[in-house]
C-alpha positions as CSV (number, residue, x, y, z in Angstrom):
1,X,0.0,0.0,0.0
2,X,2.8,2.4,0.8
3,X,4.2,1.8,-2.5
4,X,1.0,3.1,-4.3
5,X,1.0,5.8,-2.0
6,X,4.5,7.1,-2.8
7,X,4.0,6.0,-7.1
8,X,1.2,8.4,-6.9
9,X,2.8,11.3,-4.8
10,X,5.7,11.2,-7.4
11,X,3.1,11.5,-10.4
12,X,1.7,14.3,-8.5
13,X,4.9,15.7,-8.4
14,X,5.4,15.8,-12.1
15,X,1.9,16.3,-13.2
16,X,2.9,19.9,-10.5
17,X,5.8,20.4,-11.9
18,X,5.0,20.2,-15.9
19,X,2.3,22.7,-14.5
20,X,4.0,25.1,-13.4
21,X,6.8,24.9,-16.2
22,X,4.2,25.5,-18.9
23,X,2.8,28.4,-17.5
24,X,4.7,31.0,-19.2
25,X,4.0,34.1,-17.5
26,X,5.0,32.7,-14.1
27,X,7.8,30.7,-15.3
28,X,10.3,32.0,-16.9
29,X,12.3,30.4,-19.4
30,X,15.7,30.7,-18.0
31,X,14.2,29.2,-14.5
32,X,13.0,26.3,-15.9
33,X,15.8,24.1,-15.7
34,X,16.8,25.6,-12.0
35,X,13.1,24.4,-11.1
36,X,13.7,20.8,-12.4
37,X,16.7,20.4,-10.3
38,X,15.3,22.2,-7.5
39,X,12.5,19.0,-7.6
40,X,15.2,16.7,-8.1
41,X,13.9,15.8,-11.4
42,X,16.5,14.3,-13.5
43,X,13.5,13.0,-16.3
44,X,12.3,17.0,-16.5
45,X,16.1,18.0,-16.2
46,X,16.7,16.2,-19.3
47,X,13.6,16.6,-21.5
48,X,14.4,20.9,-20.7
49,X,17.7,20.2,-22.1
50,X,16.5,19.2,-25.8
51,X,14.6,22.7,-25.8
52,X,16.8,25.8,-27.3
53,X,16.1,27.6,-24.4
54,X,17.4,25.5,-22.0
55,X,21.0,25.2,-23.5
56,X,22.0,29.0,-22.8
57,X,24.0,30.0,-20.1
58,X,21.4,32.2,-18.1
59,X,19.4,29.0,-18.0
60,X,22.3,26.4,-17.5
61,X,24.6,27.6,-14.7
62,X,22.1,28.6,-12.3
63,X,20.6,25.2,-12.5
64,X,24.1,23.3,-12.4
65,X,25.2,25.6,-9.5
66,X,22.1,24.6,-8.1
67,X,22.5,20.7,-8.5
68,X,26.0,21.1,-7.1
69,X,24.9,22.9,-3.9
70,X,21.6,19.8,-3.4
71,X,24.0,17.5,-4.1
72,X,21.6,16.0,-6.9
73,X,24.7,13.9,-8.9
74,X,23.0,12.3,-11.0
75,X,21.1,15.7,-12.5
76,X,24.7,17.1,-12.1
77,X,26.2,14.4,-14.1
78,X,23.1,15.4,-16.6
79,X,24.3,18.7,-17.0
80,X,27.7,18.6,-17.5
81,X,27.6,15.3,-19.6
82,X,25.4,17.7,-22.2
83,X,27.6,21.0,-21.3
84,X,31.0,20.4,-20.4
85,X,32.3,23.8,-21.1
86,X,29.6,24.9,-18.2
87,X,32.2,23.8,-15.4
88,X,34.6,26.9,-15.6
89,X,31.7,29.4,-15.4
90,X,30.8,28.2,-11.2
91,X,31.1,29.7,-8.0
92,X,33.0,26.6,-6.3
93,X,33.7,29.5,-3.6
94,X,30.2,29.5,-2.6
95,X,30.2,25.9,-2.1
96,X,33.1,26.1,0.0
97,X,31.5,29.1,2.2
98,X,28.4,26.6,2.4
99,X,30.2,24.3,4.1
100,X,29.7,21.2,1.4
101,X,31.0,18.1,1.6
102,X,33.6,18.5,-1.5
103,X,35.5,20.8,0.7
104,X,34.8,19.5,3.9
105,X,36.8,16.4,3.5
106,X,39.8,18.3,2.0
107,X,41.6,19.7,4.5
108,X,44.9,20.9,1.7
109,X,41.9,22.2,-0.1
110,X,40.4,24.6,2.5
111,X,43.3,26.0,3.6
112,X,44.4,27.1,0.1
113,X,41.0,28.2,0.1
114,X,41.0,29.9,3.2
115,X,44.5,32.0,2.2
């Protein structure tokens, strides 16, 4: 029983989601993608990818940064694998000031960092 429960509250989720993405006026284009990842939706993450839209950089490095900071690695792995040259545009600082795990583990890292 709680598996139907949970099959429907995901199909809720997208059914909300897709909603909410095709309403233009609220939605805008180049927060699209940065709502997908936000729901931790790697399917909507990659169908926004095919659209023109969702290929430019207002629309991509706000939603990579934001995969990198919820630690979604699968949606980040999305994103890079279809926009490599994406990586040299983020703010690794503000992952560091966050506290996140790729710098927490490093101490080397965090003192260069930190200098």
């Amino acid at each position: 029983e709680s598996f139907m429960i949970s099959d429907f509250s995901s199909q809720l989720d997208l059914l909300l989601l897709n909603a909410v993405l095709s309403d233009t006026i609220m939605c805008r284009p180049e927060g699209r993608l940065k709502l997908a990842v936000q729901w931790k939706r790697a399917d909507v993450t990659q169908r926004l990818l095919q659209e023109p839209q969702a290929a430019q950089p207002e629309s991509l490095l706000p939603a990579l940064q934001a995969a990198l900071e919820l630690q979604h690695l699968e949606i980040t792995q999305i994103l890079l694998t279809n926009t490599p040259d994406a990586a040299v545009s983020l703010d690794l600082l503000s992952l560091y000031s966050l506290e996140h795990p790729l710098f927490t583990g490093s101490e080397l890292l965090r003192e260069s960092l930190s200098q």
